[in-house]
PLY file of the C-alpha trace (Angstrom):
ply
format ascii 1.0
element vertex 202
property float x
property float y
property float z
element edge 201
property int vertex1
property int vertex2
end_header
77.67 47.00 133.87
75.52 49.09 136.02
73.14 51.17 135.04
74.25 54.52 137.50
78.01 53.80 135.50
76.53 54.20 131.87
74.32 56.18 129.95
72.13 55.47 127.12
72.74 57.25 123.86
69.33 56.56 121.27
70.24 56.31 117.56
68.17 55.80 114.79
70.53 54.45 112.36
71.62 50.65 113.15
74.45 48.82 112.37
76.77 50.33 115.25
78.38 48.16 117.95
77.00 48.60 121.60
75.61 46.54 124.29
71.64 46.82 124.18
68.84 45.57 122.46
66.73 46.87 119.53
67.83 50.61 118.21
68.65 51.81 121.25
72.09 51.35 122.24
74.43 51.66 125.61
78.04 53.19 125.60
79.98 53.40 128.60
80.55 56.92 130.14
84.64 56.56 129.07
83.30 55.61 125.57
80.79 58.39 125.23
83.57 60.96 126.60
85.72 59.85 123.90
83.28 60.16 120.96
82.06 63.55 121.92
86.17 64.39 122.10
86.18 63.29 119.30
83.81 65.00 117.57
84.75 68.48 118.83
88.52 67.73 117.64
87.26 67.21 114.04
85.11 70.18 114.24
88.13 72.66 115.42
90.19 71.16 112.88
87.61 71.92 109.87
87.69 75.25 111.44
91.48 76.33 111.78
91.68 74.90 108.32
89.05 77.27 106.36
90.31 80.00 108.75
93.98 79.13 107.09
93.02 78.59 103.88
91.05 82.40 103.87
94.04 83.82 105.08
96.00 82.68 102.43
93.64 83.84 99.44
93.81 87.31 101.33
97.22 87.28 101.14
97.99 88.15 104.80
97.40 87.34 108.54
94.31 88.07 109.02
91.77 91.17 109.44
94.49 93.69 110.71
96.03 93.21 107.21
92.42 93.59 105.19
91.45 96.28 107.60
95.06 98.37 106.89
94.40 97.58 103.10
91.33 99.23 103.06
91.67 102.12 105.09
95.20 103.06 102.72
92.76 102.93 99.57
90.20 104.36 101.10
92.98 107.55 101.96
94.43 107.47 98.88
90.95 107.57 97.04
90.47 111.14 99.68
94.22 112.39 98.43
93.18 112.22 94.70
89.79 113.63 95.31
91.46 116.34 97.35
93.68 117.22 94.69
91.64 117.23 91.73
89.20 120.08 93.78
91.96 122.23 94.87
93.75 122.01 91.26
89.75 122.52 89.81
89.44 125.50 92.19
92.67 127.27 92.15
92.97 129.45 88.47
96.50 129.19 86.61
98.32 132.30 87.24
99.07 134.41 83.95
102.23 136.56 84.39
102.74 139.41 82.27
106.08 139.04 81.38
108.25 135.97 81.13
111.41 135.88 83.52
114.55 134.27 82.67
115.21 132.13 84.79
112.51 132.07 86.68
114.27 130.41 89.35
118.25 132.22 90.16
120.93 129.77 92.11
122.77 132.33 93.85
125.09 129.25 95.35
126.98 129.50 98.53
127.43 133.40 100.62
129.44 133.91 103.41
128.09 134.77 106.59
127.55 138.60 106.51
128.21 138.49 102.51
126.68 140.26 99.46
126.19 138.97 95.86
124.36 139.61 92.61
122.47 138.11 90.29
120.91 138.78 86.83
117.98 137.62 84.95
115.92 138.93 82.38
112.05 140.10 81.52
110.67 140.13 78.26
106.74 141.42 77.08
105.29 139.03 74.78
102.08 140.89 74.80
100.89 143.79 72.70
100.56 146.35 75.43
102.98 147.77 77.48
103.61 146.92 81.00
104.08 149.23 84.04
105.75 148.02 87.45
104.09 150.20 90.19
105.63 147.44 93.17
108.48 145.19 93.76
108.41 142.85 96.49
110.73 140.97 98.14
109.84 137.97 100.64
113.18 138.89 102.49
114.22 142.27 103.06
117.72 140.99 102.13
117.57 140.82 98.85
116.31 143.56 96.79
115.93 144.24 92.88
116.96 146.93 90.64
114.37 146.61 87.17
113.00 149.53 85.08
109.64 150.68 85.59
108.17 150.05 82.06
108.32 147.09 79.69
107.50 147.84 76.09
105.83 145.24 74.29
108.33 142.80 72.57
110.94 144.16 74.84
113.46 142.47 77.27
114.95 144.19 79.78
117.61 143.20 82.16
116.67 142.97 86.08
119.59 142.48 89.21
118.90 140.86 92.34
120.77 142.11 94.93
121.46 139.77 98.16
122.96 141.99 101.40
123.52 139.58 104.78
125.40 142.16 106.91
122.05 143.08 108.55
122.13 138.83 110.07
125.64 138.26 110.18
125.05 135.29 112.40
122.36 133.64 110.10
123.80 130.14 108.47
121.38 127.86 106.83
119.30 127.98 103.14
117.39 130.97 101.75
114.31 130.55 99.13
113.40 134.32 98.06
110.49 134.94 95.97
110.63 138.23 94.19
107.43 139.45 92.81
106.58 142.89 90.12
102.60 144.26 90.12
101.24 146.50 87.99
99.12 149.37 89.38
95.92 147.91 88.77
97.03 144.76 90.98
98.07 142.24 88.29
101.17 139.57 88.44
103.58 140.71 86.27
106.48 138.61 87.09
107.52 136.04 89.58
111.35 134.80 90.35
112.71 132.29 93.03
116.23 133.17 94.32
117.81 130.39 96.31
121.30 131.13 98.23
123.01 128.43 100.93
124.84 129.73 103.91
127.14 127.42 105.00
128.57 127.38 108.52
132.39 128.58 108.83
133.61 124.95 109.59
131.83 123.77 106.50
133.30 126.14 103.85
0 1
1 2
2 3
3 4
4 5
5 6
6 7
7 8
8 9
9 10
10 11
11 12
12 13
13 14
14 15
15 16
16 17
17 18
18 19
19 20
20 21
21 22
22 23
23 24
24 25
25 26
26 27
27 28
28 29
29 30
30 31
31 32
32 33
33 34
34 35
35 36
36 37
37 38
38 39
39 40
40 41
41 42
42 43
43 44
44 45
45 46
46 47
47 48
48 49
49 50
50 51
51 52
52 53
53 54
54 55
55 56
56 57
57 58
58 59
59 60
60 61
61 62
62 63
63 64
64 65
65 66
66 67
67 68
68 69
69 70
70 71
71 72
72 73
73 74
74 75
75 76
76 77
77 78
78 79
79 80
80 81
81 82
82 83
83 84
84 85
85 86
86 87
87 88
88 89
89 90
90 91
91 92
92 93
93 94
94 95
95 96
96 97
97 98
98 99
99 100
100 101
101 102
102 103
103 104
104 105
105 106
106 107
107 108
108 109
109 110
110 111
111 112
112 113
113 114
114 115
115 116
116 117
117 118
118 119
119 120
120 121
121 122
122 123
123 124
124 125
125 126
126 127
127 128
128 129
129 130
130 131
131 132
132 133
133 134
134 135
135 136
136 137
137 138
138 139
139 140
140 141
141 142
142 143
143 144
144 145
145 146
146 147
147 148
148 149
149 150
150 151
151 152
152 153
153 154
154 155
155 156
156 157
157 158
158 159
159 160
160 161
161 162
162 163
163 164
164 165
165 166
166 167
167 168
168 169
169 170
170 171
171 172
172 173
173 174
174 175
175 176
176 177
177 178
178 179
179 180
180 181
181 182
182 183
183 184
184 185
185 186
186 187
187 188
188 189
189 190
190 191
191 192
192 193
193 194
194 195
195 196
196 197
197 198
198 199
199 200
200 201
């Protein structure tokens, strides 16, 4: 074989078949194609295998998986921080008087209707308490209580829910209903909830 159709490959190690003399030893240009083939086969092999086998112990498909992982604890760890300042910032509110209920299901109204509702207010304290304001968050509703809760008293308090002002409105009402003192304090606090249904749902 000519020596433009080979080319010589030098190896230290002996023992391997080849045409030559001494350590240094002549493949064929087909034969040395094939062994470097070979070579890089093996080699992409040992690689899609670790790359398999790390995809496994992660438990996914790869880094879209890790990266989605991470970011949702890294969120989660922001919610909870989040929450624990606001709830660290924001005081408990004390009401002066405890409402009963504190939260009046008024049910279904007609369109255009009216209806009524009681609840109750009782002074567990030892001084009296004086209403100076009663607000409602809708100007539908409003709420007949006295002015002036002795201590230990309960009194008796009537929400009053008027729709002929929107006689068109359908849908759900949440009405807080909030009494203040004159020097600006929460006395009481009570959620009024009411469904309006439309006409072809009644």
């Amino acid at each position: 074989m000519s020596r433009s159709n080979s080319t010589r490959l030098s190896e230290r190690r002996r023992g391997r078949k080849g045409t030559g003399t001494g350590s240094e030893i002549v493949y064929p240009l087909h034969r040395l194609s094939t062994v470097v083939g070979q070579r890089e086969s093996r080699k992409r092999r040992a690689a899609g295998s670790i790359h398999k086998h790390m995809f496994t112990w992660l438990g996914g498909t790869g880094h879209s998986y890790v990266a989605r992982s991470f970011m949702a604890v890294i969120f989660l760890l922001a919610a909870l921080g989040c929450n624990e300042r606001n709830a660290a910032q924001e005081p408990k509110t004390h009401l002066l008087l405890d409402a009963s209920p504190s939260r009046i299901d008024m049910g279904e109204v007609a369109s255009g209707g009216r209806k009524q509702a009681t609840f109750s207010l009782t002074n567990s304290g030892s001084q009296a308490v004086e209403l100076a304001k009663i607000e409602s968050s809708c100007p539908c509703l409003t709420v007949d209580v006295p002015s002036r809760i002795a201590p230990g008293e309960q009194i008796c308090g009537r929400a009053n829910l008027d729709l002929r002002d929107e006689p068109d409105f359908t849908g759900d009402l949440a009405i807080e209903i909030t009494g203040w003192t004159r020097a600006g304090k929460l006395a009481f606090l009570v959620t009024t909830y009411v469904s309006v249904p439309l006409k072809s749902e009644r």
